[in-house]
C-alpha positions as CSV (number, residue, x, y, z in Angstrom):
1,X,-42.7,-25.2,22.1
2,X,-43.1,-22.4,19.3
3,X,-39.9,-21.2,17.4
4,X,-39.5,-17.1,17.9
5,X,-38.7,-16.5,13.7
6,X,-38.5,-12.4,14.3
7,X,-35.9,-11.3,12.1
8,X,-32.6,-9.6,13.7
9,X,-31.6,-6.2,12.0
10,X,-30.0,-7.2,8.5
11,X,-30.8,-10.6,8.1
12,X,-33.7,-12.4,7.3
13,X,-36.2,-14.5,9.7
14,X,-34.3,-17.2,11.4
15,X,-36.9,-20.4,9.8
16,X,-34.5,-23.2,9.6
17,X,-32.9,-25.6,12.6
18,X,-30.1,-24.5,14.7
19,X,-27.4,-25.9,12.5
20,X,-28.9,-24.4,9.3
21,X,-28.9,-21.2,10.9
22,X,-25.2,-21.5,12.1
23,X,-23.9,-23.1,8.8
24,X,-26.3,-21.2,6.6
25,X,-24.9,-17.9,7.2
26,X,-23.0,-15.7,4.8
27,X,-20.5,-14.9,7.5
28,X,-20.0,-18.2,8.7
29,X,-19.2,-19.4,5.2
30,X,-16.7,-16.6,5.4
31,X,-14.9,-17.8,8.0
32,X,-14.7,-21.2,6.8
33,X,-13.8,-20.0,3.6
34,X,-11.2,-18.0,5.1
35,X,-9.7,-20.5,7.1
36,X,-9.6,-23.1,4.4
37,X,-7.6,-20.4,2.2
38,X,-4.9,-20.0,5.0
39,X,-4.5,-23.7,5.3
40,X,-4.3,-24.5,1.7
41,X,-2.1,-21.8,1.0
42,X,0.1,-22.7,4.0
43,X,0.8,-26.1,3.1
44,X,1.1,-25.1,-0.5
45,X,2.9,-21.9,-1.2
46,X,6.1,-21.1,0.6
47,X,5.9,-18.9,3.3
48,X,2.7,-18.4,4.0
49,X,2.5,-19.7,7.3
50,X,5.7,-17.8,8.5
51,X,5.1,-14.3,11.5
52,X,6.9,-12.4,9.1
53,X,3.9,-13.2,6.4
54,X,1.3,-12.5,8.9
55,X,2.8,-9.2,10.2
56,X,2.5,-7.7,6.5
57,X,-0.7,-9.0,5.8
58,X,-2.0,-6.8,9.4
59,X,-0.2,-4.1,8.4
60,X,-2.0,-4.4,4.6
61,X,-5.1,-4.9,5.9
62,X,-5.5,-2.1,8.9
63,X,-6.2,0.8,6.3
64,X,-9.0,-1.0,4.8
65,X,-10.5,-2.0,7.5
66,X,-10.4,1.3,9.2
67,X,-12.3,2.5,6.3
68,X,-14.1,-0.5,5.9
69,X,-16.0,0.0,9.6
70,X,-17.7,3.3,8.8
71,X,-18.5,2.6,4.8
72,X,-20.4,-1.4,6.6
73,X,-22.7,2.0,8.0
74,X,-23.2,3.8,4.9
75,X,-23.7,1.1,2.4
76,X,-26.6,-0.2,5.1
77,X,-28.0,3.0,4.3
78,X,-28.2,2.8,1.0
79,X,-25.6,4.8,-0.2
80,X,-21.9,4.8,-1.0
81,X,-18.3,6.7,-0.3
82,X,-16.3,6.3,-3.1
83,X,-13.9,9.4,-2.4
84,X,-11.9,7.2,0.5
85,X,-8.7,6.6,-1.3
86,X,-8.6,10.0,-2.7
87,X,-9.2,11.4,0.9
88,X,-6.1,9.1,2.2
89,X,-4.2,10.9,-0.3
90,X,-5.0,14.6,0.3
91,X,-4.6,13.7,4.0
92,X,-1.2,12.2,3.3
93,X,0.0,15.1,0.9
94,X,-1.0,18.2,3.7
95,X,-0.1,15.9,6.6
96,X,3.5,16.2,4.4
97,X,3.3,19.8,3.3
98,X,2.4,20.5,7.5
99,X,5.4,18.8,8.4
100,X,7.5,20.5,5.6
101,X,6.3,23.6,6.9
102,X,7.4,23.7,10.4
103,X,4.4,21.6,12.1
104,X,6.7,19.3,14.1
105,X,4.4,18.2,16.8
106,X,2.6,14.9,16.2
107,X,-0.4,14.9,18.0
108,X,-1.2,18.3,15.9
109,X,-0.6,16.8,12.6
110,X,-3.2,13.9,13.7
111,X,-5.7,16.4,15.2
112,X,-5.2,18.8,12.0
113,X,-5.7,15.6,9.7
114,X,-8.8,14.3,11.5
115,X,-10.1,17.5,10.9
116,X,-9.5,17.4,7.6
117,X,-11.2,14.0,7.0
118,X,-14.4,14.9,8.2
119,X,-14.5,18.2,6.2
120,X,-13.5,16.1,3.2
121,X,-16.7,13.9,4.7
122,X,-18.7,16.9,5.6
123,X,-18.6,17.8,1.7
124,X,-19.6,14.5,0.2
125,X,-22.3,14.6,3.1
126,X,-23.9,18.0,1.8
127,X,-23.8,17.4,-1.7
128,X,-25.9,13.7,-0.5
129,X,-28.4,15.3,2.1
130,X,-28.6,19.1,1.3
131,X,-29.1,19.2,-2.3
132,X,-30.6,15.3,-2.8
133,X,-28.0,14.3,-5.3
134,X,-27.0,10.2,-5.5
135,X,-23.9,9.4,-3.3
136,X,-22.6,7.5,-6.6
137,X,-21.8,10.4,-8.4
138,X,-21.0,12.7,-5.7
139,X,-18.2,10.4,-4.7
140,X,-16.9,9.7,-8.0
141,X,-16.6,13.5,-8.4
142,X,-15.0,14.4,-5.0
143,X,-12.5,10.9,-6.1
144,X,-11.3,13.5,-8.6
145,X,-11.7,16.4,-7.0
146,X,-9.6,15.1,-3.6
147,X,-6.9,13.2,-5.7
148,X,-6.0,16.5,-7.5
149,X,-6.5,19.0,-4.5
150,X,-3.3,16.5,-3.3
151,X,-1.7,17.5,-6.6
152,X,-1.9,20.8,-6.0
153,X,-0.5,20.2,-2.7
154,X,2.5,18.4,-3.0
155,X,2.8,17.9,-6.7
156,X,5.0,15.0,-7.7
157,X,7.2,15.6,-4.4
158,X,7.7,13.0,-1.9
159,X,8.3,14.4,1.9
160,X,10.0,11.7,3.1
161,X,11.8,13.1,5.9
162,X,9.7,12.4,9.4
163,X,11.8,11.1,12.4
164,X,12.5,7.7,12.4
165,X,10.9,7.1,15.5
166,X,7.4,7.7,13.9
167,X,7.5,5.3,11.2
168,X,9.1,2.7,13.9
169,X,6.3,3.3,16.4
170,X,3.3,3.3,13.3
171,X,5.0,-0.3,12.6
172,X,6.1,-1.9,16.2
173,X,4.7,-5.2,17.2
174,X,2.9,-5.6,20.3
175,X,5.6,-6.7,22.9
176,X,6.3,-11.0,22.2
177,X,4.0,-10.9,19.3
178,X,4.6,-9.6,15.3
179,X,1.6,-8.3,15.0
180,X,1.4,-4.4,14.8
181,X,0.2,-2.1,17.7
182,X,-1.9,-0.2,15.6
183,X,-3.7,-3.7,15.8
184,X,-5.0,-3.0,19.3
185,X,-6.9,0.4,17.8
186,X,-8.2,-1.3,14.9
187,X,-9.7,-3.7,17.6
188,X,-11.1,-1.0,19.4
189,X,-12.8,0.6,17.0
190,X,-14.4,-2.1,15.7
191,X,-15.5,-2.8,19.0
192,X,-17.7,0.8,19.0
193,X,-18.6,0.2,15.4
194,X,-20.1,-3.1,16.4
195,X,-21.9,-1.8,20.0
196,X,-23.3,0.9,17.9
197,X,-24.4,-1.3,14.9
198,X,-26.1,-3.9,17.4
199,X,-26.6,-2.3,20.5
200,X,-27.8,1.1,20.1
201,X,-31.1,2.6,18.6
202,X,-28.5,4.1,16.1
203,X,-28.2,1.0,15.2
204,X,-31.4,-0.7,13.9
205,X,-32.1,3.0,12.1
206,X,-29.9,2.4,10.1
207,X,-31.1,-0.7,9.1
208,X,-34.6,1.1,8.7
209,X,-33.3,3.5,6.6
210,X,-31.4,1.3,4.1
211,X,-34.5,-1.4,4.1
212,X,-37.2,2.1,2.8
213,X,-35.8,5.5,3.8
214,X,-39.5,7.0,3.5
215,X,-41.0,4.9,6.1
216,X,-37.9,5.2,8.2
217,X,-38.8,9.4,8.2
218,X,-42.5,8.8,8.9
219,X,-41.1,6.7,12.2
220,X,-39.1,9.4,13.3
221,X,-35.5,8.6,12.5
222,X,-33.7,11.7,11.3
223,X,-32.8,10.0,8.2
224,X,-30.3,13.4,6.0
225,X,-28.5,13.8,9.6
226,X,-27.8,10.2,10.2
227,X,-26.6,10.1,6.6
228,X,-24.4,13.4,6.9
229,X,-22.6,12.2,10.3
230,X,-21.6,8.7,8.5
231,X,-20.0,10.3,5.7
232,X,-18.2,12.8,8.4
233,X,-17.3,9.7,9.8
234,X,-16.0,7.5,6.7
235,X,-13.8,11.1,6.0
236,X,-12.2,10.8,9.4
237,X,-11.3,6.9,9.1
238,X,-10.3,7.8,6.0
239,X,-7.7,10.4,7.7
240,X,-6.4,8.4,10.3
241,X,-6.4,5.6,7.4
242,X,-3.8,8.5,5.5
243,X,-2.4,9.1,8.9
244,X,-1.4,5.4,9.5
245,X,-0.5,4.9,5.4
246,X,1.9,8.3,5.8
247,X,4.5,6.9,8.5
248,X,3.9,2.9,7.6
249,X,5.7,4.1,4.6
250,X,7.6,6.9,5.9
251,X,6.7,9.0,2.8
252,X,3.5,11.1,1.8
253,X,2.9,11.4,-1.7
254,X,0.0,12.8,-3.6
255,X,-0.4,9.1,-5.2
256,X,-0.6,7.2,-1.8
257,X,-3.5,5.0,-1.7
258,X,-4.6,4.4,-5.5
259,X,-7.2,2.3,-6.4
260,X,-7.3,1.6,-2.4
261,X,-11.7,2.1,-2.4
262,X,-11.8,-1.0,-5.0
263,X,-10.4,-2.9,-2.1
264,X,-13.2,-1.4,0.6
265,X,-16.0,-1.8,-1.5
266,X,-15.2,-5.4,-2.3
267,X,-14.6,-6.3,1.7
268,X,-17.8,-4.7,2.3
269,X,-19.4,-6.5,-0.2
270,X,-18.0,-9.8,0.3
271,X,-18.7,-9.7,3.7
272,X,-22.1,-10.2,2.9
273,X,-23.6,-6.0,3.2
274,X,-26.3,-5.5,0.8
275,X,-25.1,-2.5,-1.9
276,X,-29.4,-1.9,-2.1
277,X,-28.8,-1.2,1.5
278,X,-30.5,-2.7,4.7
279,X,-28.7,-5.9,5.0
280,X,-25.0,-7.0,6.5
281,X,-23.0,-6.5,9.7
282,X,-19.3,-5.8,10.7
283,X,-18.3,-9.8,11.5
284,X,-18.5,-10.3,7.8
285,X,-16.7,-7.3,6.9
286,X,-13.6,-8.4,8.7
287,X,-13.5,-11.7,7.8
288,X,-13.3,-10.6,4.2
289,X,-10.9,-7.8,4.5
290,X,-8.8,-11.0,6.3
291,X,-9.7,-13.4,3.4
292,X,-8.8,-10.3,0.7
293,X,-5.8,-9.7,2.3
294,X,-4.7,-13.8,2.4
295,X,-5.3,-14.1,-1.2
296,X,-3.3,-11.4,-2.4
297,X,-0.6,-11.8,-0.5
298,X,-0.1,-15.8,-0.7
299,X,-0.5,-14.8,-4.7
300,X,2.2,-12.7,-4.6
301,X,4.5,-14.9,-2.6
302,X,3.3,-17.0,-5.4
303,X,4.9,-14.9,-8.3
304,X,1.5,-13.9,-9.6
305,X,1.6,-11.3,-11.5
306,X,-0.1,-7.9,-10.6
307,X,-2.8,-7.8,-13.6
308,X,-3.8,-11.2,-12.3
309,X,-4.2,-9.6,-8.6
310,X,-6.5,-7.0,-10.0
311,X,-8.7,-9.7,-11.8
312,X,-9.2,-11.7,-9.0
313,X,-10.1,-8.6,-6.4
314,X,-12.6,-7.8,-9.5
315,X,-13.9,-11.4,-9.6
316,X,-14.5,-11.6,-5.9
317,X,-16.0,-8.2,-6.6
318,X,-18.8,-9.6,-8.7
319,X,-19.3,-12.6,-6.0
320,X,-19.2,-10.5,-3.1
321,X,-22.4,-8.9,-4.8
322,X,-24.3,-12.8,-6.6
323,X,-23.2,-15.1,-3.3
324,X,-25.1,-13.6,-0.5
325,X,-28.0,-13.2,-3.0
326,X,-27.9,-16.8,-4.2
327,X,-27.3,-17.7,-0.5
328,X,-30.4,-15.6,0.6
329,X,-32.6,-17.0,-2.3
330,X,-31.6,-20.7,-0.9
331,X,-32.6,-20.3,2.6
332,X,-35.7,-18.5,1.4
333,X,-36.8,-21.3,-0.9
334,X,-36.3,-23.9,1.7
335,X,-38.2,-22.1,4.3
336,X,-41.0,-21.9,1.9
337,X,-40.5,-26.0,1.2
338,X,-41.0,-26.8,4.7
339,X,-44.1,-25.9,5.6
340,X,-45.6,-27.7,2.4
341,X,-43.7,-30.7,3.4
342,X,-44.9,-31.1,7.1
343,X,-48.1,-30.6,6.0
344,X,-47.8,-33.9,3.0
345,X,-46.9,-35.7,6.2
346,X,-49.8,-35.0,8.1
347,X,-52.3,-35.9,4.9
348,X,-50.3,-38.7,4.0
């Protein structure tokens, strides 16, 4: 019976047996990799294992994986958002100056920051589609541009004065568990990232474009739109990211959220997304916003020092970017080796 070998979206032609294919992958290794971490690290640093350690690490890890869902999109595109954190904190600093004006009503300070977000995205979208210019740059200019449009906002204040009843319900554990509510949106957002990623003509464009944008034009996929609504929509989970970020910590300051897109890109990265574009997937992504998260918190509860934390998020920086390469070569060399050996056997 023949083997089908057609490639899925983002990955490579399925040549090897069943248990290569399961054991071979970048996001299986993950997972592994991930698990191994939390067992190690339970048995060897002290309160690892405990809800309370868990509960932080969720609430840690929900505002870079928010982001982390639409920026999986854009970088399998080819292109790049590096303006996230900076949008977290100018939606942080006029979510604060809103409420310190008078806007007292929650669901408008969400709607008004959401809005905000994607014309934060909107911008970084133009510059990218409109005018042609390399979402590297762009990003790296609106980085600076948002950061000090939130200085101009709120200055060195700190509005720090929302009803307690905000932060406790950003916070509050699903009912019998510790894990956060917010947990539950995460979840379902994920859930429509991943139907449109695999299941949706949306979908496998986006793989099209990222693997040769030309051809991907000549085939009828409306590649500057498709591009321009991502970045809308990395602006808006950046937003709800600020949103989330603002009453976690029950304060919005124009500094919230430093350094916080290092984080993303190396989750998207490690979990396997090509940064040339037209490779990865979401289950990836997650797992190593999880396994991020693990090691940085089990190093702290480990009394490692904070320069250390940055080299280490820089070092699995640089794998996240050689180990699905290496892992990629591998499988390609041995598919190439089996042919050549079956056909030994048959002159032998």
């Amino acid at each position: 019976m023949a083997t089908d070998t057609r490639a899925t979206p983002g990955r490579t032609a399925n040549a090897g047996p069943p248990a290569w294919r399961l054991f071979g992958s970048w996001d299986a290794l993950l997972i592994l990799v991930l698990l191994v971490v939390v067992l190690v690290a339970s048995a060897t640093i002290e309160g690892v294992g405990s809800p309370r350690f868990y509960r932080f690490l969720a609430l840690e890890a929900i505002p870079i994986a928010l982001i982390a869902l639409p920026m999986t999109l854009v970088v399998i595109t080819g292109e790049i958002d590096l303006s996230v954190a900076s949008t977290v904190g100018l939606t942080c600093s006029v979510l604060g100056q809103l409420w310190h004006l008078g806007v007292t009503s929650l669901p408008a300070l969400i709607l008004l920051s959401l809005l905000l977000g994607a014309v934060l995205g909107a911008v970084n979208g133009v510059f990218v589609t409109v005018f042609g210019l390399p979402s590297l740059a762009v990003t790296i200019g609106t980085l600076a541009l948002y950061r000090g449009l939130a200085y101009v906002v709120l200055g060195d204040r700190a509005i720090a004065d929302y009803p307690p009843a905000w932060t406790q319900q950003a916070v509050a554990p699903i009912p019998g568990t510790v894990i956060p509510w917010f947990v539950l949106v995460l979840a379902a957002l994920a859930v429509v990232f991943g139907v449109l990623l695999y299941a949706t003509p949306i979908g496998r464009s986006l793989y099209a474009i990222g693997n040769n944008a030309e051809a991907a034009t000549f085939a009828g996929i409306a590649v500057l739109r498709t591009k321009f609504w991502l970045f809308v929509a990395t602006g808006v989970m950046a937003a709800l990211a600020g949103v989330f970020w603002t009453f976690r910590f029950a304060s919005a300051r124009a500094d919230n959220a430093t350094g916080l897109e290092l984080a993303v890109v190396a989750a998207v990265l490690l979990g396997g997304v090509s940064i040339f574009g037209g490779r990865g997937g979401l289950v990836g992504v997650l797992a190593a916003v999880a396994l991020l998260g693990v090691l940085r918190n089990a190093l702290q509860l480990a009394d490692v020092p904070a320069n250390a934390l940055t080299i280490v998020t820089g070092t699995l920086l640089i794998l996240s970017v050689v180990g699905p390469n290496l892992v990629r070569m591998t499988r390609e060399r041995l598919r190439r080796r089996r042919p050549a050996t079956t056909l030994e056997r048959k002159t032998s």
